[in-house]
C-alpha positions as CSV (number, residue, x, y, z in Angstrom):
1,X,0.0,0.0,0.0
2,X,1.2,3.7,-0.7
3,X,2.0,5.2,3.0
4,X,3.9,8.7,4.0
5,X,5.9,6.2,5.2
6,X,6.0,4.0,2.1
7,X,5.3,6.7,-0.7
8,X,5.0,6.1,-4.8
9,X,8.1,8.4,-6.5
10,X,7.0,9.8,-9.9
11,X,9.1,11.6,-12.4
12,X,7.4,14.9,-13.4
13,X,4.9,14.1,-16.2
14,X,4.0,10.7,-15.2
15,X,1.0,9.0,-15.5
16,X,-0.7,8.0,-12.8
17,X,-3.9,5.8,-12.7
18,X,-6.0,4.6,-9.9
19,X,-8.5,1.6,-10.3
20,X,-11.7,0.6,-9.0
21,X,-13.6,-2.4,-9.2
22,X,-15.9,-4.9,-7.5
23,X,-18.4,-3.1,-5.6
24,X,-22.1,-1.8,-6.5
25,X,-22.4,2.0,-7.8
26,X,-24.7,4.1,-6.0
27,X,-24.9,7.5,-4.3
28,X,-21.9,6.7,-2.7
29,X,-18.6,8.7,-3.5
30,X,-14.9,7.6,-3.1
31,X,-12.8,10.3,-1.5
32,X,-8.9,10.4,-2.9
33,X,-6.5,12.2,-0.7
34,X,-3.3,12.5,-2.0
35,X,-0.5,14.3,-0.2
36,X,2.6,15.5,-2.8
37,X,5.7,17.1,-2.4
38,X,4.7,20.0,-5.2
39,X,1.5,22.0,-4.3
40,X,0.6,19.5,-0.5
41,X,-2.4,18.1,-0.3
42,X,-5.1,17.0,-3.1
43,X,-8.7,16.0,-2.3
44,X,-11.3,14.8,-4.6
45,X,-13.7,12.7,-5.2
46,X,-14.8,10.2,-8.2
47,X,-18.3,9.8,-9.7
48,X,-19.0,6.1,-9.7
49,X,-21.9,6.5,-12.6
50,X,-25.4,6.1,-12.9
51,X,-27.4,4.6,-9.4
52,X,-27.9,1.3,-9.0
53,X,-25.5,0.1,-11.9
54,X,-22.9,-2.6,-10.8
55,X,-19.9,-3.4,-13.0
56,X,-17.2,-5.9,-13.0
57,X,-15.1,-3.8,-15.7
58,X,-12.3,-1.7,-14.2
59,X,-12.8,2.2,-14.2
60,X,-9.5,4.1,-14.7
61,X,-9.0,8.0,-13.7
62,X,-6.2,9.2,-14.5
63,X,-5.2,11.5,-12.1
64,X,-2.3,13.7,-14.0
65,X,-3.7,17.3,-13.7
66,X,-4.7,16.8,-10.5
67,X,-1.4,16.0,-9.1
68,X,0.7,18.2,-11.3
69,X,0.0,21.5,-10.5
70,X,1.2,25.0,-12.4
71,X,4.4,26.7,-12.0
72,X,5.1,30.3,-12.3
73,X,7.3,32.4,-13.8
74,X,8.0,36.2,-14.1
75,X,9.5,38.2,-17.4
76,X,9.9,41.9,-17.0
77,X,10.7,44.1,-20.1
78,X,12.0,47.8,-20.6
79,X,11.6,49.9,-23.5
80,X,14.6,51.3,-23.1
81,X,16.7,48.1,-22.4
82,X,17.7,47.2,-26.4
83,X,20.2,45.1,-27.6
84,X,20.3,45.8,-30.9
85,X,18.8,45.9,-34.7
86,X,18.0,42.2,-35.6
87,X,19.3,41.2,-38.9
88,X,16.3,39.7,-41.0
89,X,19.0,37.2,-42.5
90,X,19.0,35.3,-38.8
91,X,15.7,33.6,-40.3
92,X,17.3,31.9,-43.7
93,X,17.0,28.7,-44.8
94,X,18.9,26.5,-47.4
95,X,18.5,25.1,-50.5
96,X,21.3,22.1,-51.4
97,X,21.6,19.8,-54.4
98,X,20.9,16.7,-52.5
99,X,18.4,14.2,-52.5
100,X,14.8,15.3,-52.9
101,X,15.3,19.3,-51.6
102,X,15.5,20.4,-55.1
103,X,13.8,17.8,-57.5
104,X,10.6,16.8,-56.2
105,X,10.6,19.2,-53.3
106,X,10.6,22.9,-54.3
107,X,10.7,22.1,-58.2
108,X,8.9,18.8,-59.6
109,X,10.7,15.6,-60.3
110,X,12.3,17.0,-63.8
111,X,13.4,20.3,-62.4
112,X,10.9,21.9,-65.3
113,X,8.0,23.7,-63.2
114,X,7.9,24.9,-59.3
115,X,5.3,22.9,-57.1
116,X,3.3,25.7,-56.1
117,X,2.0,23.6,-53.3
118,X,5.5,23.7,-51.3
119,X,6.0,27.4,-52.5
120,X,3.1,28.5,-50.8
121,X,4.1,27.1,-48.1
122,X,7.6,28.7,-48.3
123,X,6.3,32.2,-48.8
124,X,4.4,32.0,-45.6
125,X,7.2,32.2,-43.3
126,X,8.7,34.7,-45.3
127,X,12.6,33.4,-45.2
128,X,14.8,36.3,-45.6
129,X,17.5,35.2,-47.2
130,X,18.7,31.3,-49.0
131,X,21.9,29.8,-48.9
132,X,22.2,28.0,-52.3
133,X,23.6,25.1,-53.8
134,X,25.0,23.9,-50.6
135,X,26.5,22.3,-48.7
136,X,28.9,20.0,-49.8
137,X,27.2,20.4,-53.2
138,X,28.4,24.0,-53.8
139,X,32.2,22.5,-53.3
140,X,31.8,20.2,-57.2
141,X,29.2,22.6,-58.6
142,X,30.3,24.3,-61.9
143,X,27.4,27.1,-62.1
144,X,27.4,27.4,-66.3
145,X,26.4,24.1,-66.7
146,X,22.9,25.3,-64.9
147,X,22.1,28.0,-67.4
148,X,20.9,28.6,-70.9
149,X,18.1,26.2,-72.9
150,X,17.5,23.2,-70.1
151,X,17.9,20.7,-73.1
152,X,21.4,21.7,-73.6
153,X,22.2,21.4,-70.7
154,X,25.0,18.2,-69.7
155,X,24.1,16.0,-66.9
156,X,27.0,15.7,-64.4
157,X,28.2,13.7,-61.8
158,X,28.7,16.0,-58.1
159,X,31.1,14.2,-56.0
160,X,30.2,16.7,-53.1
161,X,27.5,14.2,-52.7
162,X,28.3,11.3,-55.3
163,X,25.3,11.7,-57.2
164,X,23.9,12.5,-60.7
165,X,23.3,16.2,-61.5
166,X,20.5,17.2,-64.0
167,X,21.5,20.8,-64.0
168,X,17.7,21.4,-64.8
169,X,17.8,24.2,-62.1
170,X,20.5,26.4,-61.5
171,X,21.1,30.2,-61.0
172,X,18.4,31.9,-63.3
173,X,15.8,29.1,-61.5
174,X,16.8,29.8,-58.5
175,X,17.0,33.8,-58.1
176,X,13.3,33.3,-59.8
177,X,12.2,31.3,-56.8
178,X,13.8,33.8,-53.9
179,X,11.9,36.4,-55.9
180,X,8.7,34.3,-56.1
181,X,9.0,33.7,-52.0
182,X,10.6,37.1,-51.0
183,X,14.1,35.8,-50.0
184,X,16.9,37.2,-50.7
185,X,19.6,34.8,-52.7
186,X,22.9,33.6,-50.9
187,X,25.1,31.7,-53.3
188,X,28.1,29.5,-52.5
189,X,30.8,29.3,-55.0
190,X,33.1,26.4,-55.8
191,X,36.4,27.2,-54.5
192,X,37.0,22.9,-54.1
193,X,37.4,22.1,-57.9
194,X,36.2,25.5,-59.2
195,X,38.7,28.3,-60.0
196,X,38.6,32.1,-58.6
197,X,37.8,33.0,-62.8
198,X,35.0,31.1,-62.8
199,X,33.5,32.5,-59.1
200,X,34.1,36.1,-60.9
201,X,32.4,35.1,-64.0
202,X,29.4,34.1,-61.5
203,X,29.2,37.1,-59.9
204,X,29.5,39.4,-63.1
205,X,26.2,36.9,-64.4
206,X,24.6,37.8,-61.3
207,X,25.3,41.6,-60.8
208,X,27.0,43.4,-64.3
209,X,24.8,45.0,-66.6
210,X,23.6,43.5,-69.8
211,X,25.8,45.4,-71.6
212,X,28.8,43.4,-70.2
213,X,29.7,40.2,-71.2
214,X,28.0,37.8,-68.7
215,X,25.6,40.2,-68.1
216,X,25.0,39.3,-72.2
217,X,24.5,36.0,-71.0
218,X,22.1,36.7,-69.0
219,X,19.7,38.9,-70.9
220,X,19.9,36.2,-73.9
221,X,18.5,33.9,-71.0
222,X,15.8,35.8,-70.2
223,X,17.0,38.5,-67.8
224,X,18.3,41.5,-69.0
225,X,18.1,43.0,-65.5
226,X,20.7,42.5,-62.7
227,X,19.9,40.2,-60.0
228,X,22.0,42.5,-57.6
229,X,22.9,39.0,-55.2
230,X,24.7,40.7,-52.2
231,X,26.1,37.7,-50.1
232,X,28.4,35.3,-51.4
233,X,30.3,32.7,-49.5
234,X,33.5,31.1,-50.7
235,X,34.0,27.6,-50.8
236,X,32.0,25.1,-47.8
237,X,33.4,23.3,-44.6
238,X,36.8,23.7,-46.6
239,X,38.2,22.4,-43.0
240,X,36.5,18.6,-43.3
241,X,38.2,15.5,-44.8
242,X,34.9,15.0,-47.3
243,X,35.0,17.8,-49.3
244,X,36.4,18.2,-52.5
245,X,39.0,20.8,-52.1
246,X,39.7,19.8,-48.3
247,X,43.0,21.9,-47.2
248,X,44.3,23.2,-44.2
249,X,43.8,26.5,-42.8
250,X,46.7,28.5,-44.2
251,X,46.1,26.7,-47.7
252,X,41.8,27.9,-47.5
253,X,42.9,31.2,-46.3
254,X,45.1,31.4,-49.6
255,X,42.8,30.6,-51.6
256,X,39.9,32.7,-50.0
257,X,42.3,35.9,-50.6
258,X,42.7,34.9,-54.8
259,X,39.0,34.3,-55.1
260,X,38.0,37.4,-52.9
261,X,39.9,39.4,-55.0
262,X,38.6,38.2,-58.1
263,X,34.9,38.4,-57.1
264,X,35.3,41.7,-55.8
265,X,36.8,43.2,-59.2
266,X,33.0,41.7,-60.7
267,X,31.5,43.4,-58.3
268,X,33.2,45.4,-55.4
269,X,30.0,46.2,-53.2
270,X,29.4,41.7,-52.4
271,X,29.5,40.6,-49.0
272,X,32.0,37.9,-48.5
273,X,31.2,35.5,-45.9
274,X,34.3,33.0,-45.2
275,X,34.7,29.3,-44.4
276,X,35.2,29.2,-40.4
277,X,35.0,26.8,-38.0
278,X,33.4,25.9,-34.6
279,X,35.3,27.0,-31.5
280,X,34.9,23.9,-29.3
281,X,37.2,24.9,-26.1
282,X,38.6,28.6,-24.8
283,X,42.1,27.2,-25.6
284,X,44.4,28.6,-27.6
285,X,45.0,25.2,-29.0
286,X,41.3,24.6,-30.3
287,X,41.6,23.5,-34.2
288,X,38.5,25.7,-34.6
289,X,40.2,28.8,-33.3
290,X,43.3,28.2,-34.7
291,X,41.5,27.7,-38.3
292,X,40.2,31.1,-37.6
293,X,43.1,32.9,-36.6
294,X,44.5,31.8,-40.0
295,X,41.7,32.6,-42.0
296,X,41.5,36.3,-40.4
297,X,45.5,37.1,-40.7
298,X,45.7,36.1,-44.1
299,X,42.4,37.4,-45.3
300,X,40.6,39.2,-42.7
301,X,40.8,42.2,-44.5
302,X,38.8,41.3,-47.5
303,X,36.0,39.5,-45.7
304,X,32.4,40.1,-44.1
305,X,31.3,37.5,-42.3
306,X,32.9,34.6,-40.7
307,X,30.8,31.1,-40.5
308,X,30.6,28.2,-39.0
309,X,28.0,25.3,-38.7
310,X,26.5,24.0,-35.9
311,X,24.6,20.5,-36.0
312,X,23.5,18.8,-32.1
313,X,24.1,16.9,-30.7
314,X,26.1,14.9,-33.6
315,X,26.7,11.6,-35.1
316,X,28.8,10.7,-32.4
317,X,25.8,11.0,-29.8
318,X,23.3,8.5,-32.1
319,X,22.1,5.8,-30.0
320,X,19.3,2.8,-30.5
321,X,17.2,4.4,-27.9
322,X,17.1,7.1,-25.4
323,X,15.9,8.0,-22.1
324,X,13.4,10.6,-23.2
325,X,13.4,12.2,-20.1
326,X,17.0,12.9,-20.2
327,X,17.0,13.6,-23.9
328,X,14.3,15.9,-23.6
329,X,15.9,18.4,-21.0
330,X,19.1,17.5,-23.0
331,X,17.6,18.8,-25.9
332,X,15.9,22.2,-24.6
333,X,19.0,23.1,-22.5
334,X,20.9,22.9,-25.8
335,X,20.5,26.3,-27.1
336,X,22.7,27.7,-24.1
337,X,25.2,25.6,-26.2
338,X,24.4,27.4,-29.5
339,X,24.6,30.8,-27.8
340,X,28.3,30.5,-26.3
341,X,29.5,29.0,-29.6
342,X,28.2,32.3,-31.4
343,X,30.0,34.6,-28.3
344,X,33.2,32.3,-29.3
345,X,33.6,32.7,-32.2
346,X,32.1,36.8,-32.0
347,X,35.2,37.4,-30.0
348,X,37.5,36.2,-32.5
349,X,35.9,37.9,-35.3
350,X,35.5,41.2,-33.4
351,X,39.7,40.8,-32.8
352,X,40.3,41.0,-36.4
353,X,43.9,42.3,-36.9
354,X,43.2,44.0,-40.0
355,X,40.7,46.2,-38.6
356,X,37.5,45.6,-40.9
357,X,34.5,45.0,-39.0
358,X,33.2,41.1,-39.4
359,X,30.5,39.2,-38.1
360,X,29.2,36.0,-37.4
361,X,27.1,33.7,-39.7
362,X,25.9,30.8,-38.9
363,X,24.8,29.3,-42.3
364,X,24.0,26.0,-41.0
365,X,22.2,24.8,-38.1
366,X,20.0,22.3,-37.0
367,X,19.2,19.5,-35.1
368,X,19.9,16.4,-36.0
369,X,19.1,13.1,-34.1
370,X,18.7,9.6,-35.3
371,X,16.6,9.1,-38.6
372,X,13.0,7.7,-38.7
373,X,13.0,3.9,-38.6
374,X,12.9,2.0,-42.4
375,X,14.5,5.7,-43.2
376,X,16.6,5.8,-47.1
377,X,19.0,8.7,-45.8
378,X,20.3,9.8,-42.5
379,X,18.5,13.3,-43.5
380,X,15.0,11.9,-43.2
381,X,14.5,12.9,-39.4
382,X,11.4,13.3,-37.7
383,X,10.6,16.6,-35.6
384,X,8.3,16.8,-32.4
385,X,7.3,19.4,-30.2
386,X,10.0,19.1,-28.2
387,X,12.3,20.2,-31.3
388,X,10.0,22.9,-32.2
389,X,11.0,24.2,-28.1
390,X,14.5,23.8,-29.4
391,X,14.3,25.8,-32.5
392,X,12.3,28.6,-31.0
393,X,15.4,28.8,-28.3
394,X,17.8,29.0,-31.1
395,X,15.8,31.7,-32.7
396,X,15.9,33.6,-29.4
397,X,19.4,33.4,-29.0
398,X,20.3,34.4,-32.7
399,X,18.1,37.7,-31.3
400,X,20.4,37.7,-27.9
401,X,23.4,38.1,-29.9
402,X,22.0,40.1,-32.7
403,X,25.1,42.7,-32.5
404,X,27.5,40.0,-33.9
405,X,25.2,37.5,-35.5
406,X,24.1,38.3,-38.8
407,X,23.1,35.6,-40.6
408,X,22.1,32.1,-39.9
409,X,20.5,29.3,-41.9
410,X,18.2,26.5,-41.3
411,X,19.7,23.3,-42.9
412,X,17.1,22.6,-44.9
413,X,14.1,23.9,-46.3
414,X,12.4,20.2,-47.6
415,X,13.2,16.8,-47.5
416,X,16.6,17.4,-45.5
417,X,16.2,17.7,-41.9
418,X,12.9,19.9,-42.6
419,X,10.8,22.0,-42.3
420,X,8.5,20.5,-45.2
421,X,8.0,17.4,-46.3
422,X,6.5,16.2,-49.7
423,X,4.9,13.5,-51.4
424,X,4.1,13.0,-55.4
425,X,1.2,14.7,-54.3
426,X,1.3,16.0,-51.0
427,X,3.0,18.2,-49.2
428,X,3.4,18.2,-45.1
429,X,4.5,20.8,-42.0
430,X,7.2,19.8,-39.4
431,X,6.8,21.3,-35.8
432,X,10.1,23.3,-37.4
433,X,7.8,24.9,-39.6
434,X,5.6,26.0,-37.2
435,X,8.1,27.9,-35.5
436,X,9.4,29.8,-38.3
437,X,5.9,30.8,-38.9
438,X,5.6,32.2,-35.7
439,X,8.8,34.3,-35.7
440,X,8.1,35.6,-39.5
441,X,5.9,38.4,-37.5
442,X,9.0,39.7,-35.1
443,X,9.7,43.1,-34.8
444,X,13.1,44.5,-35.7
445,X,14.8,45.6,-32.0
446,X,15.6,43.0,-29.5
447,X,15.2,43.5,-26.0
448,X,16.7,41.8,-23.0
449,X,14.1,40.3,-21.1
450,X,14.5,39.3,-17.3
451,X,13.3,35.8,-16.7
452,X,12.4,34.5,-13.4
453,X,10.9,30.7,-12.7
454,X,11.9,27.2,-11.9
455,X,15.1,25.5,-13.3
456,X,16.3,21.7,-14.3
457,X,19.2,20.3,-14.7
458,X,20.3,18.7,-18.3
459,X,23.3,15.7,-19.3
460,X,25.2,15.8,-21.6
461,X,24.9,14.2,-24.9
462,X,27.5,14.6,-28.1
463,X,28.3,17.9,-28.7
464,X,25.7,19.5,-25.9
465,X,27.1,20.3,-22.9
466,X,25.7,19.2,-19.3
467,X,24.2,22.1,-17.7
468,X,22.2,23.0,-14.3
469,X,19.8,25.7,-13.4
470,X,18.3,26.3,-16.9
471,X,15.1,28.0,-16.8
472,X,11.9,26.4,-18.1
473,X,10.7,30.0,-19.4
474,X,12.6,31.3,-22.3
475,X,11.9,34.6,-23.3
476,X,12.5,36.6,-26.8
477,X,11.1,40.7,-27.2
478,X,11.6,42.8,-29.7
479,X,9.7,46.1,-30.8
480,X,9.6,48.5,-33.4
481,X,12.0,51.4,-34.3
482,X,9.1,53.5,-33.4
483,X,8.1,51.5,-30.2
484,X,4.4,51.4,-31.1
485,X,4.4,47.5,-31.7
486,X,5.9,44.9,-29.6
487,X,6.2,41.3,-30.2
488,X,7.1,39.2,-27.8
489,X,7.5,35.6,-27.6
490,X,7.3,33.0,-24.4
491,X,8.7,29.3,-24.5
492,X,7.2,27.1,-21.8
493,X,9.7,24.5,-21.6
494,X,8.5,22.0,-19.1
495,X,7.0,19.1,-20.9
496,X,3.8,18.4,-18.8
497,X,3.0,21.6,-16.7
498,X,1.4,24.9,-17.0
499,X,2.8,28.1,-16.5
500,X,1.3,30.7,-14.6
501,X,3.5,33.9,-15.7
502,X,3.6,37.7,-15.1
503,X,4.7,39.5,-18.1
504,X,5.6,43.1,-17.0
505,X,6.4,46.0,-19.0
506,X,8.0,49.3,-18.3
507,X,8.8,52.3,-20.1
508,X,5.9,51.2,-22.4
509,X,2.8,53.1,-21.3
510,X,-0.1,50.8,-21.6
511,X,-0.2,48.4,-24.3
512,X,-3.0,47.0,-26.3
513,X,-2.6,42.9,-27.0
514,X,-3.6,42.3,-30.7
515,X,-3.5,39.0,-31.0
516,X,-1.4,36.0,-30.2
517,X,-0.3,33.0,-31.8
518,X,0.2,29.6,-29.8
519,X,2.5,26.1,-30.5
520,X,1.4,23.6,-28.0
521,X,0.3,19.9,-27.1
522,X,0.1,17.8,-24.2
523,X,2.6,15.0,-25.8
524,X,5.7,17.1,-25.9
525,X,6.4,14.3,-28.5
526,X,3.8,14.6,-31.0
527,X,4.6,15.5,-34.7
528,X,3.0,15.5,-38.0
529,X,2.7,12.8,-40.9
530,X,0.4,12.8,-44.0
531,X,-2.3,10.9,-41.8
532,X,-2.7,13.6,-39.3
533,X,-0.9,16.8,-40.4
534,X,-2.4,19.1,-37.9
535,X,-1.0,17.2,-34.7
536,X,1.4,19.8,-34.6
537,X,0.0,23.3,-35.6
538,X,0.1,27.2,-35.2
539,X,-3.4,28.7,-33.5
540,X,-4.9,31.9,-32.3
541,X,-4.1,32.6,-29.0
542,X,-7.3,34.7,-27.2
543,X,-5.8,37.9,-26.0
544,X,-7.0,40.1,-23.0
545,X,-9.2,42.9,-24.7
546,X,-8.1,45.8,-22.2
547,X,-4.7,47.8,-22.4
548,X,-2.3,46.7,-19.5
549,X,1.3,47.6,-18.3
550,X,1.6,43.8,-16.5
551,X,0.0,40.8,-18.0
552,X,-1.3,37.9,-16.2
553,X,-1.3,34.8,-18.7
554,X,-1.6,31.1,-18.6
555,X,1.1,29.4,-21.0
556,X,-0.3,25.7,-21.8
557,X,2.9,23.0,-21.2
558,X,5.9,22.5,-23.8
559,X,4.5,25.5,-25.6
560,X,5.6,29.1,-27.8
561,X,3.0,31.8,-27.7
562,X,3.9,34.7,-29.5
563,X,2.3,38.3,-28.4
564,X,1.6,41.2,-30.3
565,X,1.4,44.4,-29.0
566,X,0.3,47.7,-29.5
567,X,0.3,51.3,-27.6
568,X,-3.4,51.1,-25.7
569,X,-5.8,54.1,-27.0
């Protein structure tokens, strides 16, 4: 029997059920009296049914939301407290050359027409900006075999990924589809078998006039205007083993300086973002930070950004099966990982010898555990609630460190790791995608927030580090130049309880809540297929109808509501 003297231990979350059976229904009532360690003692009693009834069957209650009660929290924000202008390009995505992300994902199988049913979906989240070909792709891609009459075209073999390469999309495709969505185009040149000639050629399609020679090229293709592409990174992961062109750091930073220079007398006004790599350790003797001290003495004067990529917890940390418990915290304490890598690597950036200012891009992210079971490819991954927690954290953290961060991209847009998934016929949402939708209405200055409520404590798991005292409420603000709109967005990060939480705001005058948006379920666990895509879904969130300065609110467990604000009349 369960005594104070003999209690039942349950893990937050648990499911608890009592029983009854054998005995004759009446007017009688049982009485349960249940003393815990969280909110004291519970009493309440059970209906046993219509009079006179008698069953033999069991007749479960399960007895969660009485014995889990809310917690609370507190965020307090100040109009005047601001961190900085977000970058918009902290919300791009990419598009690789690899499996079905480009042929049967954003284009059909033949590369001939866009499926407008993905497209749609793409424009609603509004990406700012999309890295393109890749990825390892971008390191065997030769870009002129991707222009001019699709039938003439030749069919090449990519041993970025060691594949078949229609070339049935390419640049003038592409920049058509960042138009047709409203993203911005980031393309990747070939620095592993490609030559700094042919990266200048690329930019001078892109950028020249069509009274210069490529830009010649272009109008007979169809586009006799400039496609103005901005950002252009040289060469991909230049650092690892598998890609074609893999050198050390001295021989990248060489080459980065001959194709700089070249790409820049195309065009002198492109933004150069640079192969980096991840600072693992504050040690002087970290390959990542030694890589970048190379790459900024020899060419740090000719850069923009410096990158790095960023997938947890790593292929290192795949197991059979988890704890999900531990995984879960594991998992939502991860972004404080994500947000000292960017400071890392910030600090080196900021210490650039030659004086030129550069920032941080990290132009691919994601996470990445074990594939779906029966899965083709390693990228076909399955995302849950729980990851949707994960990526809104991320997203907050890019807005944390918005002086130095100033791009980032998702890795990938469909069929990789994604945000959307497609049939033949059908196309499907990830809980990733939710979240994007979500923070596609943000407003333009991040805030700091003050965050008060209850902590846990995470292990640690591949390249995610242990960590204690993380706060279940994460909390993102940012308002308009203006400071007549605020948006701000709370993460609920405890997988099965409420949150009571007071959101306070000074230097604000009173502020009118427009409407909300809300990403929640009561399996932190649950995801989408083609059989029930909605499992996992954005909704309005009801909004109190009277202008306020503090804000009592209810946030459902493992949840993201997003409130908008307005100055009250």
């Amino acid at each position: 029997s369960i005594t104070p003297e003999n209690p039942l231990l349950l893990s937050l979350g648990a499911q608890l059920e009592v029983s009854v059976a054998g005995f004759k229904t009446g007017t009688e009532q049982i009485r349960l009296i249940i003393n815990t360690r969280e909110i004291g003692v519970i009493s309440f009693h059970i209906n046993q049914g219509e009079a006179g009834k008698h069953s033999d069957k069991l007749k479960s209650f399960p007895l969660v939301n009485f014995i889990v009660g809310p917690i609370k929290g507190e965020t307090t924000i100040e109009f005047g407290d601001a961190i900085g202008d977000i970058n918009p390009n902290i919300y791009g995505q990419t598009v690789e050359h690899l499996e079905r992300n480009v042929y049967g994902g954003i284009w059909n199988e033949d590369g001939t027409e866009l499926r407008w049913d993905t497209v749609g979906l793409i424009k609603d989240i509004k990406p700012s900006i999309i890295r393109y070909p890749g990825g390892n792709f971008a390191s065997d891609y030769h870009w002129e075999d991707g222009i001019g009459p699709r039938q003439q075209r030749p069919e090449r073999f990519n041993n970025g990924w060691n594949a078949r390469e229609s070339n049935q999309v390419g640049t003038d495709e592409f920049i058509s589809f960042c138009r047709e969505v409203g993203a911005e185009p980031f393309l990747v040149v070939n620095d592993g078998s490609g030559t700094p000639e042919e990266a200048a050629r690329w930019v001078a399609y892109c950028n020249e006039p069509a009274t210069g020679e490529q830009g010649k090229r272009r109008a007979v293709n169809g586009h006799p205007e400039p496609y103005n592409v901005k950002k252009w990174g040289i060469g991909n992961e230049a650092w690892g083993a598998w890609q074609v062109g893999h050198t050390d750091a001295r021989g990248y930073a060489a080459r980065l300086r001959t194709f700089a220079e070249a790409m820049r007398n195309a065009d002198p006004e492109i933004q150069i973002v640079a192969v980096g790599n991840i600072i693992e350790k504050d040690m002087a003797s970290d390959p990542g930070r030694m890589w970048n001290d190379a790459v900024l003495q020899q060419s740090g004067d000719l850069i923009d950004e410096l990158s790095f990529h960023l997938y947890q917890p790593g292929y290192e940390a795949w197991q059979d099966s988890y704890d999900q418990d531990q995984l879960y915290k594991t998992v939502c304490a991860a972004p404080l990982d994500v947000e000292e890598h960017i400071k890392r690597v910030a600090r080196q950036a900021g210490a650039n010898p030659h004086n030129r200012k550069v920032t941080v891009a990290l132009d691919e992210w994601n996470l990445w555990l074990p594939p779906v079971k029966d899965a083709t490819s390693h990228h076909q991954v399955r995302y849950t609630v729980r990851d949707a927690l994960y990526a809104a954290s991320v997203l907050n953290v890019f807005q944390r460190q918005c002086k130095s961060l100033t791009t980032a991209n998702l890795a990938q847009l469909v069929n990789i790791l994604p945000l959307i998934e497609t049939t033949e016929d059908k196309t499907l949402t990830t809980a990733l995608y939710q979240v994007f939708k979500i923070y596609s209405q943000m407003e333009k200055v991040a805030l700091k927030a003050t965050v008060k409520s209850p902590k846990f404590n995470s292990q640690a798991l591949g390249n995610i580090s242990a960590h204690e005292n993380v706060p279940y409420l994460d909390v993102a603000a940012a308002r308009s130049r203006n400071g007549q709109r605020l948006t701000v967005v709370l993460v609920n990060r405890h997988p099965s309880r409420r949150m009571y939480l007071d959101l306070n705001l000074k230097g604000f005058g009173m502020m009118q809540a427009t409407h909300g948006l809300l990403l929640s379920s009561k399996d932190a666990l649950a995801y989408n297929t083609f059989e029930n895509p909605k499992a996992v879904s954005v909704k309005e969130l009801k909004m109190p109808d009277t202008p306020k300065i503090k804000f009592r609110l209810d946030l459902h467990q493992a949840s993201i509501a997003m409130m908008v604000l307005r100055k009250g009349v």
